[in-house]
KEKE-3310 file (N, C-alpha, C; in steps of 0.2 Angstrom, whole numbers, plus 5000, padded with zeros to 4 digits):
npx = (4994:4985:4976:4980:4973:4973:4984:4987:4980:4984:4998:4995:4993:5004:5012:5002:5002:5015:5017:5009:5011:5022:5021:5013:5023:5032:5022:5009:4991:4988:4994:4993:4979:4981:4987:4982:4982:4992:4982:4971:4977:4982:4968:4965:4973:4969:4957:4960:4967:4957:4949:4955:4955:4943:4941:4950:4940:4932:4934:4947:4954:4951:4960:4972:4974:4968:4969:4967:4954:4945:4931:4932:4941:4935:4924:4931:4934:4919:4916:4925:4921:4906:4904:4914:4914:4915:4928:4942:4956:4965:4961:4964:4975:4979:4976:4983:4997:4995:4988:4987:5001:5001:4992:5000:5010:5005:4998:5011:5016:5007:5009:5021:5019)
npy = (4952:4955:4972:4988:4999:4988:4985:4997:4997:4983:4991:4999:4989:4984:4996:5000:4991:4989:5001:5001:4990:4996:5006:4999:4992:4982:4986:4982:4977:4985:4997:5001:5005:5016:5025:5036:5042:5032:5024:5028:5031:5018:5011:5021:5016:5003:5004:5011:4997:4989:4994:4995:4981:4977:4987:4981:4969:4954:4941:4945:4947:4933:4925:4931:4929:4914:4910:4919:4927:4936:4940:4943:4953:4962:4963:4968:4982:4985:4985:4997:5008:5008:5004:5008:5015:5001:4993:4983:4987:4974:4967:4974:4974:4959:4954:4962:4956:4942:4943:4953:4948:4940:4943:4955:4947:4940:4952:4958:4946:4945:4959:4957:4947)
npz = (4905:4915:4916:4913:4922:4933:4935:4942:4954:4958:4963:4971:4983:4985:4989:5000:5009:5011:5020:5029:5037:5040:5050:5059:5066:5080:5088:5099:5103:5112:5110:5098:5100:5107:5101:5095:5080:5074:5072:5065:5054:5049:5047:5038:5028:5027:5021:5010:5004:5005:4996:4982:4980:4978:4968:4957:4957:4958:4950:4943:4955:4960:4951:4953:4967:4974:4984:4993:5005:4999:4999:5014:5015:5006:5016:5026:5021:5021:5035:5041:5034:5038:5052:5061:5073:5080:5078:5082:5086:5089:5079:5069:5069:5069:5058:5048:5051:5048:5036:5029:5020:5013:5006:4998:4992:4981:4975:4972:4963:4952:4947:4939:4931)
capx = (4988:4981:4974:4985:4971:4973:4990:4989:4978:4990:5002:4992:4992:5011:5013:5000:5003:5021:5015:5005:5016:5029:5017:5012:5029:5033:5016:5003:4985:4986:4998:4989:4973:4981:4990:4977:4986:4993:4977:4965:4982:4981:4963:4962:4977:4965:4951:4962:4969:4950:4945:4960:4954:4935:4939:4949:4935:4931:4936:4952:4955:4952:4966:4978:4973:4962:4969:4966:4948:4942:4928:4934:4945:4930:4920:4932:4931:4913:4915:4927:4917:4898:4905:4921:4915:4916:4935:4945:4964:4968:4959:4967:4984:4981:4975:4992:5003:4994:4985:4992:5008:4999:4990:5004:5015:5000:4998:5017:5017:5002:5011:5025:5014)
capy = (4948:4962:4978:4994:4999:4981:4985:5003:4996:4981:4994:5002:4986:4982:5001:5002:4985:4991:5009:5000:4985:4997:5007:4997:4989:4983:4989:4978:4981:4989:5004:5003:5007:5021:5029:5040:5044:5028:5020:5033:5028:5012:5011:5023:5011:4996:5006:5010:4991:4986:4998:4991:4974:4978:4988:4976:4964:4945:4938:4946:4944:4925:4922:4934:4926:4910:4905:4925:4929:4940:4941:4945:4960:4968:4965:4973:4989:4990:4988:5001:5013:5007:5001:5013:5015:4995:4992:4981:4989:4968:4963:4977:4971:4951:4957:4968:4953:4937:4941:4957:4949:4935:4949:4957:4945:4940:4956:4956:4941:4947:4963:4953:4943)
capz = (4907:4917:4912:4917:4929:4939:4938:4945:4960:4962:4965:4979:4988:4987:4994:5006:5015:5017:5024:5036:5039:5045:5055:5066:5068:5084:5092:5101:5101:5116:5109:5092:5101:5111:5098:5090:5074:5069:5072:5061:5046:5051:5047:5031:5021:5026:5018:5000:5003:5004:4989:4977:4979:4977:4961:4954:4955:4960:4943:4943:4962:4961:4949:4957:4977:4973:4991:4998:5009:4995:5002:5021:5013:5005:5020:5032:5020:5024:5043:5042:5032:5040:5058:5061:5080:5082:5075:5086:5085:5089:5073:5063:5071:5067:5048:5046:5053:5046:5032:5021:5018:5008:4999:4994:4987:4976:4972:4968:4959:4949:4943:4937:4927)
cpx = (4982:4980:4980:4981:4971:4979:4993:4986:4981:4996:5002:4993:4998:5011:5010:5001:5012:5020:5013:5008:5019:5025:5016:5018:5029:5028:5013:4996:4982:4988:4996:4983:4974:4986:4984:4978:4989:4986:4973:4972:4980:4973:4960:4967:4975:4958:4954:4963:4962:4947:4948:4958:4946:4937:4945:4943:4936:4933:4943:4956:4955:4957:4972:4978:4970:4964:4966:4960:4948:4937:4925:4934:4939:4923:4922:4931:4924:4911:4919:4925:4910:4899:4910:4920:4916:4923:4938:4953:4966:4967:4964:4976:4985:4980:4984:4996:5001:4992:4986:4998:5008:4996:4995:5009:5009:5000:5007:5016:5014:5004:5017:5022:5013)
cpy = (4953:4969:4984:4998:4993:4984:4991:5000:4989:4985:4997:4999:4984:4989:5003:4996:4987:4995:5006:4995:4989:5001:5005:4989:4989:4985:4983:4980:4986:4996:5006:5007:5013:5027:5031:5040:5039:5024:5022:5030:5022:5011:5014:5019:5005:4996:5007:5002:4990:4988:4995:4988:4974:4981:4984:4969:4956:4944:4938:4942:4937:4920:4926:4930:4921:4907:4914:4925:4934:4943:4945:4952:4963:4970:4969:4981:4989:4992:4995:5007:5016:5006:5005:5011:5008:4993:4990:4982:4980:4966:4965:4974:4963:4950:4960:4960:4945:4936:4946:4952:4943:4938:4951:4954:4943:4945:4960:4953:4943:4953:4961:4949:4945)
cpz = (4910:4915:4917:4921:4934:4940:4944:4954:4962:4964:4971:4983:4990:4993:4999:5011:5016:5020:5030:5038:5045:5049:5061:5068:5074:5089:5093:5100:5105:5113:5105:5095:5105:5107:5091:5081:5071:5067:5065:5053:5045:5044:5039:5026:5023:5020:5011:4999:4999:4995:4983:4976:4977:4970:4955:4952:4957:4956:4944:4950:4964:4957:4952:4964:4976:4982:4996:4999:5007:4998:5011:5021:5011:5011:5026:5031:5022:5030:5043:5036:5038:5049:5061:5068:5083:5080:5081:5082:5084:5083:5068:5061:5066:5058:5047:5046:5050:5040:5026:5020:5013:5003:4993:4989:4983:4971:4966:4962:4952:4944:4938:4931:4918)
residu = (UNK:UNK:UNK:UNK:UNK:UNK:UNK:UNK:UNK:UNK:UNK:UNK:UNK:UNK:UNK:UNK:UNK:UNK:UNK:UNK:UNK:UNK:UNK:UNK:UNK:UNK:UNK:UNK:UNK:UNK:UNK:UNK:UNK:UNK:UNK:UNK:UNK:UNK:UNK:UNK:UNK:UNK:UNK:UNK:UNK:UNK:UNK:UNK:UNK:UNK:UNK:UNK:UNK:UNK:UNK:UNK:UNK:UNK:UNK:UNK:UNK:UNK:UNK:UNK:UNK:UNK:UNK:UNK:UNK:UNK:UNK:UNK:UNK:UNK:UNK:UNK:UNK:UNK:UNK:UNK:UNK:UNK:UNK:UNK:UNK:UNK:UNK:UNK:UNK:UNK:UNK:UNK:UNK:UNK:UNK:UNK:UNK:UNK:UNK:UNK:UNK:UNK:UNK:UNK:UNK:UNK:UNK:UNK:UNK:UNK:UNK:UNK:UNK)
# end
């Protein structure tokens, strides 16, 4: 049903939401924001998540997610390209822990399809 680039960039979004899942494992927002190095990770596999989902496309993206903030995701990519110096560690945290993991299986499901 999908094209074999939807499916390459569904693929990015299964393997970057574990990368970053496991990341900030066990971390609060306080140790995320004092940990240089996970943070700056953190922050670049929100930015391929975000680019995935924008080059798949609205169209695509609203039959693979019709319940996902399509919209949210492509907006956090632009904070985090256009705003970087404003990034709340807690936000990135409550995104990882609440909100990839409805991504993903979508995106799963979506590959399967």
């Amino acid at each position: 049903m999908y094209s074999e680039r939807t499916r390459l960039f569904l693929a990015d979004i299964v393997e970057d939401v574990d990368r970053l899942v496991a990341f900030v494992d066990g971390m609060d927002a306080k140790a995320l924001g004092a940990d240089e190095r996970t943070l700056l990770a953190v922050e670049r596999l929100f930015q391929r998540i975000t680019e995935a989902v924008i080059q798949i496309g609205s169209e695509d993206m609203g039959r693979i997610g019709p319940d996902l903030p399509v919209r949210n995701i492509r907006g956090l990519g632009n904070r985090l390209r256009h705003d970087y110096r404003n990034i709340d560690p807690e936000l990135l945290l409550r995104i990882a822990q609440n909100e990839l993991p409805a991504l993903r299986a979508a995106a799963e499901r979506a590959m399967g399809e």
